[in-house]
C-alpha positions as CSV (number, residue, x, y, z in Angstrom):
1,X,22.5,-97.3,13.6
2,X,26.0,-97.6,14.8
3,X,28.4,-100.9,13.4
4,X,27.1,-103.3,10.7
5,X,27.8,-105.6,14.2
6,X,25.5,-104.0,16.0
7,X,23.0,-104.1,13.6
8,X,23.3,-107.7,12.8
9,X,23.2,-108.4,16.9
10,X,20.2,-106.2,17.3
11,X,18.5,-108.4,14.3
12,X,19.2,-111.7,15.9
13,X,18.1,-110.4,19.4
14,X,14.6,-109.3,17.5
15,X,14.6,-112.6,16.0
16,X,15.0,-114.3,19.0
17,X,12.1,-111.9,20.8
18,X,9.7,-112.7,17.7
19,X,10.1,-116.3,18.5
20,X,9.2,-116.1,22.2
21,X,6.1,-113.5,21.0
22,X,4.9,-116.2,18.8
23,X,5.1,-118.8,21.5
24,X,3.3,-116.8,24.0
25,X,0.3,-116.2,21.8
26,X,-0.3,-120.0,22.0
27,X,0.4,-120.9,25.0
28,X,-3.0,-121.5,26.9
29,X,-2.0,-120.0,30.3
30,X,-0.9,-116.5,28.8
31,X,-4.1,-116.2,26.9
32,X,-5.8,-117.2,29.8
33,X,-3.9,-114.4,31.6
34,X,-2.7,-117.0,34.3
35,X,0.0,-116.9,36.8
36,X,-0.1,-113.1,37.2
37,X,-1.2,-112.7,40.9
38,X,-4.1,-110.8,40.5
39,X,-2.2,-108.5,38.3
40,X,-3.6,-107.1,34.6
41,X,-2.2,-109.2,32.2
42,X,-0.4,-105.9,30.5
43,X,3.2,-106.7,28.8
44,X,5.6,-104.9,26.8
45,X,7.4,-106.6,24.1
46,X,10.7,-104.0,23.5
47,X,12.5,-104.0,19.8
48,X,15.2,-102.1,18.7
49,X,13.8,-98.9,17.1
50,X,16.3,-99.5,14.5
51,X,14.7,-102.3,13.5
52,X,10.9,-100.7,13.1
53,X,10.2,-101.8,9.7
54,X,10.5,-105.0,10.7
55,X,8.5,-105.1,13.6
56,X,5.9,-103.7,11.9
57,X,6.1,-106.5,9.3
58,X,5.9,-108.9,12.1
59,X,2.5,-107.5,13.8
60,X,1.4,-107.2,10.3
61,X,2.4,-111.3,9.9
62,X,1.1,-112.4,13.5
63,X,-2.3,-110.6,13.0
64,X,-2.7,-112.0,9.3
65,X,-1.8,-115.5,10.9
66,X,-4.6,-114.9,13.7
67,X,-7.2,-114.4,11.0
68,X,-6.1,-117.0,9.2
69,X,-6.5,-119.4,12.3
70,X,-2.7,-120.3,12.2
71,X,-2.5,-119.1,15.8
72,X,-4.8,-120.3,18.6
73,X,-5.7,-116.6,19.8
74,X,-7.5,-113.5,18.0
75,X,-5.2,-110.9,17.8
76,X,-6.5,-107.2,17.7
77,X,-4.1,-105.0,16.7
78,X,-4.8,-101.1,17.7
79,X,-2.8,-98.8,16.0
80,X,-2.5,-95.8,18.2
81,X,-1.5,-93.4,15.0
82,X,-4.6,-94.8,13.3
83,X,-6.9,-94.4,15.8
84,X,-5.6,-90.5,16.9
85,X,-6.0,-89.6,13.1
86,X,-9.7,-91.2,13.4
87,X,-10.8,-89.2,16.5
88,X,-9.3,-86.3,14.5
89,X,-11.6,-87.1,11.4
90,X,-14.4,-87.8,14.0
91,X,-14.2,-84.3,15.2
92,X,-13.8,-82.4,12.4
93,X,-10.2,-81.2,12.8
94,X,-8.1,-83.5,10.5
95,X,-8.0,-80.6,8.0
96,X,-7.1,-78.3,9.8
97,X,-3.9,-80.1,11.4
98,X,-1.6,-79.6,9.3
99,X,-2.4,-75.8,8.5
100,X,-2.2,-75.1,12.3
101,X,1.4,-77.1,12.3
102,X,2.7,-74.7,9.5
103,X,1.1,-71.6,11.1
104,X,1.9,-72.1,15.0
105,X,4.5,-74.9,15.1
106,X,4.7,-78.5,16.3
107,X,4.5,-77.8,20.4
108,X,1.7,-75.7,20.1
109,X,-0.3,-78.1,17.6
110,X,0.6,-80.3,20.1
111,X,-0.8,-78.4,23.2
112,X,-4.2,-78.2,21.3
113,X,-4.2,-81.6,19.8
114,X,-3.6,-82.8,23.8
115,X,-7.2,-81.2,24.6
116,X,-9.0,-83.2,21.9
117,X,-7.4,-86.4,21.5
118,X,-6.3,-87.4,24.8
119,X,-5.4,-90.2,26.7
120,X,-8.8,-90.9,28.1
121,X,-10.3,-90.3,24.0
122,X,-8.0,-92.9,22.8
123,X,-8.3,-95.3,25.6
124,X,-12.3,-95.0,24.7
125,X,-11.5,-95.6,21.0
126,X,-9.2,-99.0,21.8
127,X,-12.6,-100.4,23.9
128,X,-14.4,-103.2,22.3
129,X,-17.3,-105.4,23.8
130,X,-17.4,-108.5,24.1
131,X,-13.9,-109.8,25.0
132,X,-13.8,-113.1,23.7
133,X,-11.8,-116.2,25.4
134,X,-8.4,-116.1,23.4
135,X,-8.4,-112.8,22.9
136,X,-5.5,-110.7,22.8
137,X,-5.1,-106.6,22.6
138,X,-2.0,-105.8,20.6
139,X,-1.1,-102.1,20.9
140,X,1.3,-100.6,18.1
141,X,2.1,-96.6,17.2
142,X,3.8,-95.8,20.6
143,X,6.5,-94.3,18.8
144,X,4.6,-92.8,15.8
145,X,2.3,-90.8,18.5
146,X,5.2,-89.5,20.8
147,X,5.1,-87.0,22.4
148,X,1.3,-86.4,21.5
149,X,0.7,-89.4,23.6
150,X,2.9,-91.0,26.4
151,X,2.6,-94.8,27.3
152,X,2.7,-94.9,31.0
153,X,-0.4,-92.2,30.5
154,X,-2.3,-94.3,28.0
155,X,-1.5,-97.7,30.1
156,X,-2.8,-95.7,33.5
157,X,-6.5,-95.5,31.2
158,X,-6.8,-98.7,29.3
159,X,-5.5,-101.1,32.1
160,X,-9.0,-101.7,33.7
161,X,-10.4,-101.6,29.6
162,X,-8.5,-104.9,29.1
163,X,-8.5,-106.5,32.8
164,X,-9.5,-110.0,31.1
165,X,-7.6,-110.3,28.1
166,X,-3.9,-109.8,27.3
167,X,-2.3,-106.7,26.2
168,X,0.4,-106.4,24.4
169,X,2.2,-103.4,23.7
170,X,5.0,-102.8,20.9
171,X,7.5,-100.9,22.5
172,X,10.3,-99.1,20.4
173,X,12.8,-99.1,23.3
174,X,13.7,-100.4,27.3
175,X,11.1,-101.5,30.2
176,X,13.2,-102.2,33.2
177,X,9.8,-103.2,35.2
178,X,9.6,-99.6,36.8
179,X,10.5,-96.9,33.6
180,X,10.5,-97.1,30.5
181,X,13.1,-95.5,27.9
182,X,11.6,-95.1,24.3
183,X,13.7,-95.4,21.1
184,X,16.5,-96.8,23.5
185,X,18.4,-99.4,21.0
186,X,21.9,-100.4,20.1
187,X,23.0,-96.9,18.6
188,X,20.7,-94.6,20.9
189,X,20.5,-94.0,24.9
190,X,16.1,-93.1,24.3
191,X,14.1,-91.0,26.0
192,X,13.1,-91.4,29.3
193,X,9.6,-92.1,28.8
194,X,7.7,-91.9,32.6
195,X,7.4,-94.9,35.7
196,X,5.0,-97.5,35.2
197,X,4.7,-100.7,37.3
198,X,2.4,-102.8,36.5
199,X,3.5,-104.3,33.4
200,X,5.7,-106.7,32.6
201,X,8.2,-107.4,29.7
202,X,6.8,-110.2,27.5
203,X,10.5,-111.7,26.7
């Protein structure tokens, strides 16, 4: 990442954001998903990708905190890596994966993987009944499943999934309320990731 500066600016900024997560996921009217004007309660809370280590030490603290009833909300964290790799196991392929990878090269494992395990398969898998008041979605792994899965794609075919609950989606880079820009951070410009408008930026 570029200056030691930087760095230490792009650590106080995620400190800052971490705060303001933590605060949301008690306050009664964002688990209530009020105040949205008939909207889906879907936001995007952006880090530095610099800084993922830390962010995933964060969920991994906020969802421990949630089971251990420190936080007024049940956090359900759905890893989208985790949940690709199941579907995978599900249907038989995860061994072959990494043979195909070696043998026909990243785009075209890619290409195939895209008929298997798409959007609409991992939407399906993130589904759980019933939502419970206080409930809230977290969704991590956008940048571990890039460009095998795209955000404004998977947001286009969970958004009526989650209508009731929060959703809260780690994002490794910019929102700007129309695009978004993953791995965008202090040292990198990102990659422009597709248009979405119907979330919003949690801080």
């Amino acid at each position: 990442m570029g200056s030691p500066f930087a760095l230490q600016q792009a650590r106080e900024e995620f400190a800052a954001r971490a705060e303001v997560l933590r605060a949301r996921l008690a306050d009664p009217d964002f688990l209530a998903n009020r105040g949205l004007g008939n909207e889906v309660g879907i936001y995007l809370f952006c880090y530095d990708p610099a800084l993922e280590l830390e962010a995933r030490d964060l969920f991994a603290h906020l969802v421990r905190e949630s089971e251990m009833g420190q936080l007024p909300c049940r956090l359900i964290e759905r890893n989208l890596y985790d949940l690709i790799w199941s579907i995978c196991e599900e249907r038989r392929i995860d061994g072959a994966v990494a043979r195909m990878e070696q043998r026909r090269g990243t785009q075209a494992l890619i290409d195939q993987l895209r008929k298997t395990v798409s959007a609409e398969a991992v939407a399906s898998a993130m589904a759980y009944e019933p939502h419970e008041p206080g409930d809230v979605v977290l969704v991590t792994g956008v940048g571990e499943t890039y460009p095998l899965l795209r955000a404004h794609v998977l947001l286009d075919n969970i958004q009526h999934l989650f209508a009731d609950v929060p959703l809260v989606v780690a994002y490794p880079g910019r929102y700007d309320g129309q695009s978004l820009c993953l791995f965008a951070g202090a040292a990198q410009r990102g990659l422009e990731d597709g248009n979405y408008y119907r979330a919003f930026n949690l801080v």
